[in-house]
Every structure is written in structure tokens, then in C-alpha cells.
C-alpha positions in Angstrom: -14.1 46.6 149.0 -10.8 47.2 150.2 -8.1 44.8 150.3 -8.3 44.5 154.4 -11.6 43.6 153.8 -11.2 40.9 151.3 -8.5 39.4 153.3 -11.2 39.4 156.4 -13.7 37.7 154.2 -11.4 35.0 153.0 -10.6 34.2 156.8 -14.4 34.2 157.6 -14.7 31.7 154.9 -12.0 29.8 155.6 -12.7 29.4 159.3 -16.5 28.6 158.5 -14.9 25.7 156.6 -12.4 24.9 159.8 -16.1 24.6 161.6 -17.4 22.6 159.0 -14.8 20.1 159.1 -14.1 19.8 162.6 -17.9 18.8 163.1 -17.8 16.3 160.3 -14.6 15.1 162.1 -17.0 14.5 165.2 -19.5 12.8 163.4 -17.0 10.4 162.4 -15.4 9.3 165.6 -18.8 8.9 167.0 -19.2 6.3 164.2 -16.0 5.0 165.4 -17.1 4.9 169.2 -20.4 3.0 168.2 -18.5 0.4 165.8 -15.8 0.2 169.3 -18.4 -0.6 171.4 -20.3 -3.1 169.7 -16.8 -5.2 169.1 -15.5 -4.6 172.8 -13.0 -2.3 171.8 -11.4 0.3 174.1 -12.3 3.6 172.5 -9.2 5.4 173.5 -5.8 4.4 172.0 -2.6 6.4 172.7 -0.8 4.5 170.2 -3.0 5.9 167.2 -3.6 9.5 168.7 0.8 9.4 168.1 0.3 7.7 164.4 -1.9 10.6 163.7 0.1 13.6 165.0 3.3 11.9 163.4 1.1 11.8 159.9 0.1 15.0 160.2 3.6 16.2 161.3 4.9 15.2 158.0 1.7 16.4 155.7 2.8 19.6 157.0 4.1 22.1 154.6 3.7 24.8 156.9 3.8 27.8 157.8 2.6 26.6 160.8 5.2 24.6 162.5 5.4 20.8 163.7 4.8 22.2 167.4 1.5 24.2 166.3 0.0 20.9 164.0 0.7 19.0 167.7 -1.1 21.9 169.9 -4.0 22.1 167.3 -4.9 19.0 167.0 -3.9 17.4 170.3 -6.5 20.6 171.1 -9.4 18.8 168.8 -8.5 15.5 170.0 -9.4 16.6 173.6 -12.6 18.9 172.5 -13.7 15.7 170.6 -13.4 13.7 173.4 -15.2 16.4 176.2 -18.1 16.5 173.1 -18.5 13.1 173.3 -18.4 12.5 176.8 -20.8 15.3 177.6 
């Protein structure tokens, strides 16, 4: 195997684990929709969506910078949320 092929085969694996976690990241916020509902709690909240892109922000160790952690996950916020609602 060359070494253009092992690198390809580490992405693959790494991005079957991105899929992994993004659906188990689903799973939970429809838990967290259900538990909303039943206690009359607006499912949306701006405030937290901001604690959690701030966290993250600082988790970061990079490379990818503080602009890419907001675009990717202010992109799964929104795919969560079409899932959801479709």
C-alpha cells in the first residue's frame, strides 16, 4: 500500500467516525426535544447554541481555526435542526 493510500484510508476512517458521531449527536437532541416538550420548554435557545460555539472555540487546538469550529458546527446545528423538523 502506498503512503497516498494509507493517508486515504485514515481519512475514510476518520470521516466514518465524523458520521458516527454526528448521528449519535442527533439522537441526543431528540432526547433533549422530547424531555423540552414534556416540561414546556422552548426547544430552541440562542443563548446556549453561543455557550457552545464559545466552549468549543476554546477546546480548539487547531489547525482548524476559531472561524472554521463556528462554520462547522453552526453547519450541524442547522442540519440537526432541518433533521428534526423534517
Amino acid at each position: 500500500m502506498s503512503e497516498l493510500e494509507g493517508l486515504r484510508d485514515q481519512t475514510a476512517a476518520v470521516d466514518a467516525e465524523i458520521l458516527e458521531l454526528v448521528n449519535r449527536r442527533l439522537e441526543l437532541v431528540r432526547e433533549i426535544r422530547a424531555h423540552k416538550e414534556a416540561n414546556g420548554i422552548a426547544f430552541l435557545d440562542p443563548d446556549q447554541e453561543a455557550r457552545l460555539l464559545a466552549r468549543l472555540r476554546e477546546l480548539n487546538r487547531g489547525p482548524l481555526s476559531a472561524d472554521g469550529v463556528d462554520r462547522l458546527f453552526r453547519e450541524i446545528l442547522a442540519l440537526v435542526k432541518d433533521e428534526l423538523a423534517g
